[in-house]
C-alpha positions in Angstrom: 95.5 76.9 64.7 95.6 80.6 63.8 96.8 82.9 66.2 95.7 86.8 66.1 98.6 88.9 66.5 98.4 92.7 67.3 99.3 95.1 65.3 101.1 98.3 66.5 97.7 100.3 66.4 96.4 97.5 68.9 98.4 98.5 71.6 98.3 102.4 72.0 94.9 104.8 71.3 96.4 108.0 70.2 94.0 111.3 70.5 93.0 112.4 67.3 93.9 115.6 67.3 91.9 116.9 64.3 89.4 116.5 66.3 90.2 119.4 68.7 88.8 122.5 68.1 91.7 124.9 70.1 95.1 125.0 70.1 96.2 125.7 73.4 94.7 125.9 77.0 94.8 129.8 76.7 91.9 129.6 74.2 90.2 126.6 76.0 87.3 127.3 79.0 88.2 125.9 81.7 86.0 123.5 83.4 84.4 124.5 86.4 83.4 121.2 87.7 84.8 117.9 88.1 85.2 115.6 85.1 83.3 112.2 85.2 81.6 112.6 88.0 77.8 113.1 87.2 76.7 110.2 89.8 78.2 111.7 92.6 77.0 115.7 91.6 73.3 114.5 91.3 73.9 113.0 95.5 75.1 115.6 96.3 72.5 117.5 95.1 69.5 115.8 96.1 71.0 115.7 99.3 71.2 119.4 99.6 67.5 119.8 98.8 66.2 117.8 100.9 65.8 119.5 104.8 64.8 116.6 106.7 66.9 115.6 109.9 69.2 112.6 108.3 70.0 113.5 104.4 74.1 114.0 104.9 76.7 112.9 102.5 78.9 110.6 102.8 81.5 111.2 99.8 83.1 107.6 99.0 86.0 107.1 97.4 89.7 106.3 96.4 92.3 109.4 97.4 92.9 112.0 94.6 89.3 111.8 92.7 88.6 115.3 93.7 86.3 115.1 96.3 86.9 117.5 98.0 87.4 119.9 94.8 84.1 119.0 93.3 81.5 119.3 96.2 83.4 122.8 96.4 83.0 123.7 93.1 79.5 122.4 93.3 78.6 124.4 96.6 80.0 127.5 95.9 78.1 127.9 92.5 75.1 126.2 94.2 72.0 128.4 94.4 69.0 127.9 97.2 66.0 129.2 95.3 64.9 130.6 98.6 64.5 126.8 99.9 68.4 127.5 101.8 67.7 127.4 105.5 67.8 130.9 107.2 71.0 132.3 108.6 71.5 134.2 112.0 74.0 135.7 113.9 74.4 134.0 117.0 75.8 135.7 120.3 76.1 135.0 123.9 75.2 137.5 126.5 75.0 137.1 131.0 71.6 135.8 132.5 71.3 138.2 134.9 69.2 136.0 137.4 71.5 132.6 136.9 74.9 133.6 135.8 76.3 129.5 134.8 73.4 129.7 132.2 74.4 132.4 129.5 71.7 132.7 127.2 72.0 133.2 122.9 70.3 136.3 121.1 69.7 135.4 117.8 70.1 137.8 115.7 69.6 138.6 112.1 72.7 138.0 109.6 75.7 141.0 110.2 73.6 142.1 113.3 75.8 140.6 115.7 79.1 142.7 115.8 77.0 146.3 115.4 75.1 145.4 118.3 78.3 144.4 120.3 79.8 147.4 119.4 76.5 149.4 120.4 76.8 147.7 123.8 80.7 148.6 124.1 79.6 152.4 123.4 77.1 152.4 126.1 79.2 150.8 128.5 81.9 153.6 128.0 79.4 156.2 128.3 77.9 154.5 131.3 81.5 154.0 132.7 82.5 158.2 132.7 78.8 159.0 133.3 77.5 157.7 136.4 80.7 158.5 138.7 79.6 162.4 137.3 76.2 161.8 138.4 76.9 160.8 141.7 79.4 163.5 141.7 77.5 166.6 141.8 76.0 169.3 144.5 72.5 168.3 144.0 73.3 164.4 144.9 75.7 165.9 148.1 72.8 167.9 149.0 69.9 165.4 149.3 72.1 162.8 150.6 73.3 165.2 152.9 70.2 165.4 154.0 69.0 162.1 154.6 72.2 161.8 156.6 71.0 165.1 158.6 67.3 163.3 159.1 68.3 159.9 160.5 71.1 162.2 162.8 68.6 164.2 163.9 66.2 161.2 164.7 69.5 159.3 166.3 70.0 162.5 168.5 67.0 163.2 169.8 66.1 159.9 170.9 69.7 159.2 172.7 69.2 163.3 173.6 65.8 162.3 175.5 67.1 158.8 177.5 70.3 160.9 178.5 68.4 164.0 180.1 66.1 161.1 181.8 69.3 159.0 183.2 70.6 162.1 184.3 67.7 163.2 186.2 68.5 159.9 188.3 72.1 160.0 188.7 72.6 157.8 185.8 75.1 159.2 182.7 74.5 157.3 179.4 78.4 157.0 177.6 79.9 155.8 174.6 82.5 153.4 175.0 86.1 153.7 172.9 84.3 149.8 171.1 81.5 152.2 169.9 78.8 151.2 173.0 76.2 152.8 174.6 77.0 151.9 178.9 74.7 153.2 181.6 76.7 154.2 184.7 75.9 155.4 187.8 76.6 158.9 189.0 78.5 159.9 192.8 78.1 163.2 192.1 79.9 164.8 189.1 81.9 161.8 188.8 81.0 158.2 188.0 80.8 155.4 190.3 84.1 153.5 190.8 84.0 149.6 192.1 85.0 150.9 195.3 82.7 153.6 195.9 79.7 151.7 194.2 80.2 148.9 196.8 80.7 151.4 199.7 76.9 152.6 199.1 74.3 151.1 201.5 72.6 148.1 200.0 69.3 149.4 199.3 70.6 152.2 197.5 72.8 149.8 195.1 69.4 147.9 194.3 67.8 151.1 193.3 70.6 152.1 190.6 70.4 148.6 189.4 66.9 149.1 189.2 66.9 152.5 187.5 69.6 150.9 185.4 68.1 148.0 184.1 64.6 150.3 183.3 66.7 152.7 181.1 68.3 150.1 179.9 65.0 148.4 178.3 64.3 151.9 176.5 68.1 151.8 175.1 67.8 148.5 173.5 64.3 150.0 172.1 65.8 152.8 170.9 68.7 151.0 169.4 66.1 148.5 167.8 64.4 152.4 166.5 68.0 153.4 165.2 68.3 150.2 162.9 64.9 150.5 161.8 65.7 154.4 160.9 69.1 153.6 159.4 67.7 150.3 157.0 65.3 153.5 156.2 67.8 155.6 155.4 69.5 152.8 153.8 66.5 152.5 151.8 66.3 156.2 150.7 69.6 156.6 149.7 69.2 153.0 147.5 66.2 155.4 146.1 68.3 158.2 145.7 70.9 156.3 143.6 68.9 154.1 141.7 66.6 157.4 140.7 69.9 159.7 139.6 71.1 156.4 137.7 68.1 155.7 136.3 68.0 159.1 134.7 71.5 158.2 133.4 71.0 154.7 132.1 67.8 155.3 130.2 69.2 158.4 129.0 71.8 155.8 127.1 69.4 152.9 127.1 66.2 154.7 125.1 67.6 155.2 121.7 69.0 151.4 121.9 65.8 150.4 122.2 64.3 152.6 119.9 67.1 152.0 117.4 66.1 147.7 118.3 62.7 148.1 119.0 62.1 145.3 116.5 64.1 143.2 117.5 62.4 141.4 121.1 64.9 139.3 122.1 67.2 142.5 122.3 64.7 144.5 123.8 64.3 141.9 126.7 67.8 142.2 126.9 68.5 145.6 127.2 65.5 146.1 129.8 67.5 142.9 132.2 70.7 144.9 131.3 69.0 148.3 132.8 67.8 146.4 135.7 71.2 144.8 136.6 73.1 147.9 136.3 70.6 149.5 138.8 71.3 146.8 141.0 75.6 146.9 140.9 76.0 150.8 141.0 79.0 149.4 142.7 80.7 148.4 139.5 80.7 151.8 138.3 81.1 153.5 141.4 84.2 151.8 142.5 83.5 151.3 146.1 84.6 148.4 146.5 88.2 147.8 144.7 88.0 143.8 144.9 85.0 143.6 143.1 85.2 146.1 140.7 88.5 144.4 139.4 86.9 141.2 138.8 84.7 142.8 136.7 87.0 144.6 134.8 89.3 141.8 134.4 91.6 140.5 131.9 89.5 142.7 129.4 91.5 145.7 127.5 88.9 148.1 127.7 87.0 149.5 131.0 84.1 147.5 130.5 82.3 145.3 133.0 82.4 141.5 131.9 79.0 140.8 132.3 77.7 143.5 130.2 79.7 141.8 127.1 78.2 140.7 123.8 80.1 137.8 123.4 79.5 137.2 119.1 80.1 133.2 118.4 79.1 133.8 115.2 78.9 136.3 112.2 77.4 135.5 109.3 79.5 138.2 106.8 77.1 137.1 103.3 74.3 136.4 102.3 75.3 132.9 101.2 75.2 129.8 102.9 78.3 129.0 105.1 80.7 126.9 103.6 83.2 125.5 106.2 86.0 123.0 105.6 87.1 121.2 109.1 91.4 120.2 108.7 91.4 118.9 112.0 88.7 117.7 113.5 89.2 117.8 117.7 86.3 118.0 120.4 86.8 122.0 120.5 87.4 122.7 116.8 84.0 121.1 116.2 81.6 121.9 119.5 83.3 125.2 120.6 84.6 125.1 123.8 84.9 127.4 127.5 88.0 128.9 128.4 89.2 129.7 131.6 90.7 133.3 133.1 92.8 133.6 136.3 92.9 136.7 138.4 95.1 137.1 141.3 95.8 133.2 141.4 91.9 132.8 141.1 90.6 130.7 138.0 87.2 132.0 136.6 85.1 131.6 133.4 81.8 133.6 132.3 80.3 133.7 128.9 82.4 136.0 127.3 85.1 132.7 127.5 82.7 131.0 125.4 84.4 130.4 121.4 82.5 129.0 118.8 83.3 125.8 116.6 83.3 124.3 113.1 79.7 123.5 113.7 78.6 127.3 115.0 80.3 128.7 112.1 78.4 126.0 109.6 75.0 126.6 111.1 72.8 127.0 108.6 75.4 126.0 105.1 77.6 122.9 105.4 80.2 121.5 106.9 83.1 119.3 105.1 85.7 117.1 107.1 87.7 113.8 106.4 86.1 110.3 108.1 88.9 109.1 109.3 90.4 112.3 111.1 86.9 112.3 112.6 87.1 108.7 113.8 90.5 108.9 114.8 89.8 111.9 117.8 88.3 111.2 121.0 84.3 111.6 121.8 84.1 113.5 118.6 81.8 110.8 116.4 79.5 110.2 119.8 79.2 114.4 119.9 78.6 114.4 116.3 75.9 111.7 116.3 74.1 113.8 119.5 73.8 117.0 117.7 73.2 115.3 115.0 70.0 113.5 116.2 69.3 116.6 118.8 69.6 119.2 115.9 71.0 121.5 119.3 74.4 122.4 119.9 75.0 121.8 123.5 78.1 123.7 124.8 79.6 121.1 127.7 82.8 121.0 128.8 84.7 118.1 127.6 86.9 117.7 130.5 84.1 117.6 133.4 82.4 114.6 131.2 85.7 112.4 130.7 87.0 113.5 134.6 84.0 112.8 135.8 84.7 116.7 137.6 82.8 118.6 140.2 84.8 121.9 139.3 81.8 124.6 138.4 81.5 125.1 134.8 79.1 127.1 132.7 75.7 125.1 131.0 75.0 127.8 128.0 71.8 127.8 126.3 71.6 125.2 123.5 71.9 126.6 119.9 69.1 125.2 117.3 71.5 123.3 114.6 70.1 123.4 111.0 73.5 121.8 109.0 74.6 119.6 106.0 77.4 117.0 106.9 79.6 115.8 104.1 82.2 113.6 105.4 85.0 112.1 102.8 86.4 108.7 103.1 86.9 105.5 101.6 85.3 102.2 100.8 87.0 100.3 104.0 85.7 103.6 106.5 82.3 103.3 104.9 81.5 99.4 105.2 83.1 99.6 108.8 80.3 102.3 109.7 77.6 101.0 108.3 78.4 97.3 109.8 79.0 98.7 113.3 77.4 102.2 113.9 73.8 101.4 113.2 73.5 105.0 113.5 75.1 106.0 110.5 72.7 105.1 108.3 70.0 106.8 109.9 72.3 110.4 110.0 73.6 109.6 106.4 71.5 108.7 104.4 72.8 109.9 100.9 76.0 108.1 99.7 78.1 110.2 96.7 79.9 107.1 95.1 82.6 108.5 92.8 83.9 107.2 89.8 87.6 105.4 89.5 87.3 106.1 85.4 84.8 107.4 82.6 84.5 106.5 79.3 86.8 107.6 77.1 85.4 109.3 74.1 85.4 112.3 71.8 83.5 114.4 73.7 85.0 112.8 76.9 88.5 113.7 75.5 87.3 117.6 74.5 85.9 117.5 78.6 89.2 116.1 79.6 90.8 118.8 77.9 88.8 121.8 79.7 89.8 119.9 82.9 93.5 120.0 82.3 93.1 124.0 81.5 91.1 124.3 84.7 94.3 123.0 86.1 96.2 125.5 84.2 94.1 128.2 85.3 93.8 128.3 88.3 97.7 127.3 89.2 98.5 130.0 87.0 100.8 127.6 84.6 102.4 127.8 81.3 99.7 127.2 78.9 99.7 123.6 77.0 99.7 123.0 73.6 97.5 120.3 71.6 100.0 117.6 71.5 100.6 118.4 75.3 96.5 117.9 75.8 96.6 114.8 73.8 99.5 113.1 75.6 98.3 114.2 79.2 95.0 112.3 77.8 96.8 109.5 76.6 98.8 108.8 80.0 95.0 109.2 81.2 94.0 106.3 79.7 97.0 104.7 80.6 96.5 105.4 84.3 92.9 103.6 84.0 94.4 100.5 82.2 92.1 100.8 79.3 92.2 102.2 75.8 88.5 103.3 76.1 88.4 104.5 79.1 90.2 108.0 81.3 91.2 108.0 84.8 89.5 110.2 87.0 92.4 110.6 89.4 92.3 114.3 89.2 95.4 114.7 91.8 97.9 112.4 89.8 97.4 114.6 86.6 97.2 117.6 88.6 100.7 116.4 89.8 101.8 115.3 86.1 100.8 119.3 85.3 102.7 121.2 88.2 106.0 118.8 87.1 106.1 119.7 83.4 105.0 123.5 84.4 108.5 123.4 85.9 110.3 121.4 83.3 109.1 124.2 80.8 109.4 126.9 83.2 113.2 125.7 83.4 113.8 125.2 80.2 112.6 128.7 79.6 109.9 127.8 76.9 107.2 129.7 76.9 104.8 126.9 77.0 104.3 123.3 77.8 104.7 121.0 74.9 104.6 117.5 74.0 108.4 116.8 75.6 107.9 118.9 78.5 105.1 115.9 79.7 107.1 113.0 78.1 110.1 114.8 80.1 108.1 115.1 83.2 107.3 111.5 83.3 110.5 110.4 83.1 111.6 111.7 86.1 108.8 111.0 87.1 109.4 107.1 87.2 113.1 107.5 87.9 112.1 108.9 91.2 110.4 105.7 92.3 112.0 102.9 90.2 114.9 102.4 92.7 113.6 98.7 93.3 112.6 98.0 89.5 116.2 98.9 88.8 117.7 96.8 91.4 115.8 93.7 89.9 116.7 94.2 86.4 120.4 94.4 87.3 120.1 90.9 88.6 119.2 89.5 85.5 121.8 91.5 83.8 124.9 89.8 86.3 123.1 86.0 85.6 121.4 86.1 89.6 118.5 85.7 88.2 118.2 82.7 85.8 116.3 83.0 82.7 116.4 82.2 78.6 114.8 84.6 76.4 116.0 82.4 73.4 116.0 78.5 72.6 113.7 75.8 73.9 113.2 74.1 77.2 111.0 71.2 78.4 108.5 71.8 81.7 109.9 75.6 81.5 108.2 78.8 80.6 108.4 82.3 81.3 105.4 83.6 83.2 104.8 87.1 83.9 104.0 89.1 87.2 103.7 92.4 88.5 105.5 94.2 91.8 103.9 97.1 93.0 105.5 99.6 95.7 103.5 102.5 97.2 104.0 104.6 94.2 105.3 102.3 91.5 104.4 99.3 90.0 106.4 96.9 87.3 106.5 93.7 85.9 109.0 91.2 86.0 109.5 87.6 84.1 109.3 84.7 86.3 110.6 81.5 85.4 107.9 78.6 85.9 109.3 75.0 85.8 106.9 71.2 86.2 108.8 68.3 86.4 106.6 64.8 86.6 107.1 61.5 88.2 105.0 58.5 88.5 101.9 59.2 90.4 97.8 59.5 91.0 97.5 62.4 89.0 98.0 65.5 91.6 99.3 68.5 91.0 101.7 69.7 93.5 101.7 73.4 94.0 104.9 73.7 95.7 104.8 77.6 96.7 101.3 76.3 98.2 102.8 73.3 100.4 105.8 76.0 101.8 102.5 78.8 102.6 104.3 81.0 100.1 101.1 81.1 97.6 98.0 82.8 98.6 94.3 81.7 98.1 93.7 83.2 94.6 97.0 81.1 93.1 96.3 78.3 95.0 92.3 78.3 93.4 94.2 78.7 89.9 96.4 75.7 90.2 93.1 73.8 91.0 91.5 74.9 88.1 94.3 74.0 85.8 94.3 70.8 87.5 90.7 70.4 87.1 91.1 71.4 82.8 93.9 68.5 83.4 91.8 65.8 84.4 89.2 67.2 81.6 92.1 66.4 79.0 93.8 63.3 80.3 91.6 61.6 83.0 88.1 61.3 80.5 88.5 57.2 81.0 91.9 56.3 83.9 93.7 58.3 86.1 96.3 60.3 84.8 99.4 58.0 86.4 101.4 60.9 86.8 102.5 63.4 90.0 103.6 66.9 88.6 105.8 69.8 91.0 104.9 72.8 90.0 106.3 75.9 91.1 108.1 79.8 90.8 111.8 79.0 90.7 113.8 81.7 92.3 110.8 83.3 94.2 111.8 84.1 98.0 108.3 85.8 98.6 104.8 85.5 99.0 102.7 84.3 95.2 99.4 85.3 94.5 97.2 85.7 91.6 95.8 83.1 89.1 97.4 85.4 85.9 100.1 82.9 85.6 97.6 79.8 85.5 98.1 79.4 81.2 102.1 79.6 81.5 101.4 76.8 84.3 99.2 74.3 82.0 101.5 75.0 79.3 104.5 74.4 81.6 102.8 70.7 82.7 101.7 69.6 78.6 105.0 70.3 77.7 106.4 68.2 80.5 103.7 65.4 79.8 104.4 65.6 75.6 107.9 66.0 76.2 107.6 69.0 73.4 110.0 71.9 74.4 108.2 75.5 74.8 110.0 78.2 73.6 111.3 80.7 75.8 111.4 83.5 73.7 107.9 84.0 74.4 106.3 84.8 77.6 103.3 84.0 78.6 100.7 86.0 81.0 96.4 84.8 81.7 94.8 83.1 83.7 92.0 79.9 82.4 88.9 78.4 83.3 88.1 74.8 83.6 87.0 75.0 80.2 90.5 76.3 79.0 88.9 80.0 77.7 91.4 82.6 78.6 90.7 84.9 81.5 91.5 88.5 81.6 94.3 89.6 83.9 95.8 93.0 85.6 98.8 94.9 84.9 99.0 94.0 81.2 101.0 96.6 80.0 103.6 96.7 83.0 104.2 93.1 82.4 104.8 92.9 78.6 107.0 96.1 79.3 108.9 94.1 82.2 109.8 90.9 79.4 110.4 93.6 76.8 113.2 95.3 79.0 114.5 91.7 80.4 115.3 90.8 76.7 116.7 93.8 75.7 119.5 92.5 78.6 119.3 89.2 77.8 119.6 90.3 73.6 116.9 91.0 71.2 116.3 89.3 68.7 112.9 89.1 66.4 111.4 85.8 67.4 110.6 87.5 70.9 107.2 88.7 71.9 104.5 87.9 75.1 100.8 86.5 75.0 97.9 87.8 76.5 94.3 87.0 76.5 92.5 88.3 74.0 90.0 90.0 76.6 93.3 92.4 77.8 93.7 93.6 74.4 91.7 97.0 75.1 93.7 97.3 78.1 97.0 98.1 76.2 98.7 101.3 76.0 102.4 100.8 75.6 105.4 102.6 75.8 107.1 104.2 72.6 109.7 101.8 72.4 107.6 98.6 72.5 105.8 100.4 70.2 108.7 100.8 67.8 109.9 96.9 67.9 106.3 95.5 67.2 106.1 98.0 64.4 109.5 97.1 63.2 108.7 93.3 63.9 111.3 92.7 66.3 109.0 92.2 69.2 105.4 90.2 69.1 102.2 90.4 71.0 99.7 87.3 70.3 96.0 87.7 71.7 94.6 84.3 72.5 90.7 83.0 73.4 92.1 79.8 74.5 95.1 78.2 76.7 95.1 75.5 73.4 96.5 78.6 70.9 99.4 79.6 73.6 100.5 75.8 73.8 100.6 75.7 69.6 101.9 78.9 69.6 104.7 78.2 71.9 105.6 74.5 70.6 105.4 75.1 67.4 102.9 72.4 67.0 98.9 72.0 66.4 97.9 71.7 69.5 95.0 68.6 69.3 90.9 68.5 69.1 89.5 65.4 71.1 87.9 63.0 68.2 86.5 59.6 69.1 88.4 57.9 71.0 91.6 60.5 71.2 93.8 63.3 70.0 95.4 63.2 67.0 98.9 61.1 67.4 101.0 63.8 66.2 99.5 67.1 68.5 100.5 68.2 71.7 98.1 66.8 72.9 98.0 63.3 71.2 101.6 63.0 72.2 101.0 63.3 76.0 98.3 60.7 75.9 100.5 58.3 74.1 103.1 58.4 76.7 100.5 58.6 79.6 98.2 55.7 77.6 102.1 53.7 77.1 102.6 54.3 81.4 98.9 53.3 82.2 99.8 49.7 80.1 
């Protein structure tokens, strides 16, 4: 049976060169989106035209796709047409009549910090103005005279009840405690307890009686007195509020001529006048306590409640664009802060700060899934503003404490914003499975690609991706060969001669590494060794535990022939993979038989060392098995079958042929030779299956023999399936080309057992296999133990 062996041009896709119309990245436009990822562009933008409550993105996806990098790109060249949703600039200012409830001006775009500093200017002028106004001879004069009115009134009426008292021998006093006592008179002096009891009795009743008569008319004056002084109260509240008035709409007129269309700040400005009318005090400075409160922990001599607190300022035209690093309660709703005076803890609007989701309002908002999964009470307050469309400002503390401390309750803020959120496949299905909200809020799923096809007008893309790179990190510049190989390790990133990986951040990485190899070589510009440089250290970094392996079968620890022939033995072929490295390794595979029922003993599966995908590939082989031997009587044989010298877990059905082959040989007694290694994994039909880590694992038996010794008989066979997947290193390159080193492509596990015995393998005719196959050799003995 005719095996297909690859040729040297099987195993490694070059870049045709010729093909490229530049010869450097210095004369090649940079790419200005991401490579590869149309699917995910197009989500991204349908989801940004549509405005409808619900159509946010979830970008899905492996780490170092370029995420991120792309929706940037895309957003930051994206343009509206006029259907973007309109931007303001949103501010918080005092309700006069309910100070916990601060209340938002919208404003038009850049409006916000002129009008605060508008605001700011008035207050200053209001600040050095009134104290003048009240300072002033005209002001002393009529208040002055108001005093002299109610003193006059005051006088005359205590004038009037005094002359009366006296004209009965009663004096009307003022006491040192500020009260009016009637006493009665002995002459020019008053009464004393002695001389008042001394008097006859009838003439004690009648002072009591004159007494308590002008005492009557005191209380009614006194009653007169309060009535004239609230009056006068009154008058000089008049007096004040009509000088400040001239004052403050002096200031306040050309404000509201200068905002007169704008209604929300007109409303403001007239509650603003109002209020200021109302706490002369403030600017006065009459009363010290209060007028420090207001001014407090502010740098400027402005009043606290006349404050324009600006949450957010929209500085373009454009649509916001904000990127969230770390998503926390506060970053993302805004949050209160708190003041202390004097010991005393306060808040008021102007303590209010904005969040990621004030600045986005209106544009879009990007931050990672699982950092917004990971924090507290921020997916539930995302959800709620979410379905609301309002940004409600609550103080995170009182809802988790459960607090009755007194806390502000700000006006809600209407929320127009785009969501993206980047994760992986695992985040995703766990949200859609448990959060039967998410699909409702995102509704618009950016899958991005792994790999793209790999083709000439892929590669010329590829190549304006890789001077993007260049570009903006301000690198060296790369020559063609440099483009081609960077393209080449590409393909061999996505495991497939016709295909490129999309993994923007590992040859991003692979860049900035041979940018310095050239930059410390002092070349001028990256070329072809720079990157083949580059990856060496590359893998020397991380191949700590490859190296440690390999040395064991260089000191004999770990047993295996790379030359001869061997019964029930056969070099299989697996792959170990670290965080950032992966490598294969030759495994020795042994199956010894003994009389039996025909089972297959798996022995890494009886010791729960195999997992479920080896265990499901011994039964398969067992099943092809039965297929070949067990057509008419039980095969009347037990076979143990298992890794020698594997202290870990197994998994994986790419070792499944080396198995079968493994077991035929042990049931023919025809010896396999061990200068060929063997990696795929069957059907029940026999039909080779493709496998992963092709290339890693014919590299892994390629270094093991150069230990071991080279010699020209050694190769490895794959499925013929895996042969698009190979892209070599140079030096297995060299061997095949040289014919020291092999690599057979097979369709079925039948070629790898002719291939590695040296012998046709056997067709099933009537009634058997031919006596002098593989196959027909196995039956004989099995036929001979049966009898």
């Amino acid at each position: 049976m005719a095996v297909q062996k690859l040729h040297p041009k099987d195993l490694y896709l070059a870049v045709n060169q010729d093909k490229f119309e530049f010869s450097s990245t210095k004369h090649l436009e940079p790419l200005d989106e991401i490579v590869g990822q149309e699917r995910a562009q197009q989500a991204v933008e349908f989801a940004m035209s549509i405005k409808e409550k619900g159509y946010n993105i979830y970008a899905v996806g492996r780490n170092g796709l370029g995420k991120r990098t792309m929706v940037l790109r895309y957003l930051n060249r994206h343009d509206p047409n006029g259907d973007a949703s309109p931007l303001y600039d949103w501010c918080y200012v005092a309700d006069f009549d309910e100070p916990r409830t601060p209340k938002v001006l919208k404003l038009q775009p850049g409006m916000g910090t002129p009008f605060k500093k508008d605001i700011e200017k008035l207050m200053m002028r209001m600040v050095k103005a009134l104290p003048l106004a009240f300072d002033n001879e005209m002001y002393y004069s009529r208040s002055e005279q108001l005093k002299n009115q109610l003193a006059q009134k005051q006088q005359a009426a205590l004038g009037n009840l005094t002359t009366e008292a006296k004209d009965q021998n009663v004096s009307l006093t003022l006491t040192t405690q500020g009260d009016y006592q009637l006493v009665a008179m002995n002459g020019e002096e008053p009464h004393t307890e002695e001389s008042f009891e001394a008097l006859p009795q009838a003439e004690q009743e009648k002072f009591e009686e004159i007494i308590s008569a002008l005492e009557v008319k005191l209380r009614g004056i006194a009653r007169e007195m309060t009535d004239w002084e609230e009056e006068f109260s009154d008058k000089i509240q008049k007096l004040n509020e009509e000088v400040a008035l001239g004052v403050v709409s002096h200031f306040i007129k050309p404000l509201k001529k200068q905002y007169r269309g704008h209604s929300e700040i007109k409303e403001y400005l007239s509650a603003m006048q109002k209020d200021i009318l109302e706490n002369l005090d403030i600017f006065l400075e009459e009363s010290e306590d209060q007028v420090a409160l207001a001014y407090a922990a502010l740098d400027r001599k402005m009043p606290r409640r006349y404050q324009v607190n600006v949450l957010v300022s929209q500085d373009s035209e454009r649509f916001p664009i904000v990127v969230e690093e770390s998503p926390n309660y506060h970053t993302i709703f805004g949050y209160i802060e708190n003041a202390t005076y004097k010991g005393t803890v306060f808040t008021d609007f102007s303590l209010i700060r904005s969040g990621s989701l004030h600045r986005a309002n209106g544009g879009v908002l990007l931050m990672d899934a699982v950092k917004v999964l990971e924090r507290p009470f921020v997916w539930d307050g995302l959800k709620r503003a979410l379905r609301s469309r309002k940004l409600n400002l609550s103080s995170l503390e009182r809802e988790v404490t459960l607090s009755g401390t007194i806390s502000l309750e700000p006006e809600p803020i209407p929320l127009d914003v785009k969501i993206i959120l980047f994760g992986d496949y695992q985040t995703y299905q766990l949200l859609v499975h448990y959060d039967p909200d998410f699909s409702e809020l995102f509704r618009v799923t950016a899958d991005f690609e792994d790999e793209m096809d790999r083709t000439d007008g892929s590669e010329a893309q590829y190549a304006r991706f890789i001077s993007s790179i260049v570009h903006d990190n301000n690198m060296l510049h790369c020559d063609r060969k440099a483009i081609a190989r960077i393209i080449e390790y590409s393909s061999r990133q996505a495991e497939d001669q016709n295909k490129l990986s999309l993994h923007s951040a590992d040859i991003a990485n692979l860049l900035r590494e041979t940018n310095y190899t050239a930059r410390a070589a002092n070349a001028t510009m990256i070329r072809v060794a720079h990157v083949e440089q580059a990856l060496l250290r590359q893998e020397k970094r991380v191949s700590r535990l490859q190296d440690q392996m390999l040395h064991t079968f260089r000191n004999g620890t770990t047993l295996i022939d790379t030359q001869g022939e061997v019964t029930g033995q056969i070099n299989g072929l697996s792959v170990i993979s670290t965080s950032d490295h992966r490598f294969g390794i030759p495994n020795r595979i042994t199956a010894t038989t003994s009389w039996g029922e025909g089972e297959v003993m798996d022995i890494e599966r009886s010791v729960k060392l195999g997992g479920r995908i080896h265990s499901k590939g011994v039964m398969i082989l067992t099943a092809y098995l039965s297929s070949l031997f067990g057509k008419s009587a039980k095969i009347p044989l037990t076979t143990h079958l298992t890794f020698e010298q594997s202290y870990g877990g197994v998994d994986g059905d790419s070792a499944s042929m080396a198995e079968l082959c493994a077991i035929i040989s042990a049931f023919s007694g025809c010896a396999l030779n061990q200068s060929i290694a063997i990696t795929g994994s069957m059907n029940q039909f026999g039909q080779a299956q493709p496998i992963g880590g092709v290339n890693e694992k014919i590299e892994g038996f390629f270094d093991v023999c150069t230990i071991k010794g080279r010699h020209a008989r050694q190769g490895v066979i794959i499925p013929q399936s895996n042969a698009h997947n190979l892209m070599l290193r140079k030096d297995v390159l060299a061997a095949v080309e040289k014919g020291d080193f092999h690599i057979w492509a097979i369709h079925h596990v039948s070629e790898a057992i002719s291939l590695l015995t040296g012998e046709e393998t056997g067709i099933w005719q009537e009634g058997g296999y031919p006596p002098d196959s593989v196959l027909g050799i196995a039956q004989n003995k099995l036929n001979a133990m049966r009898k």
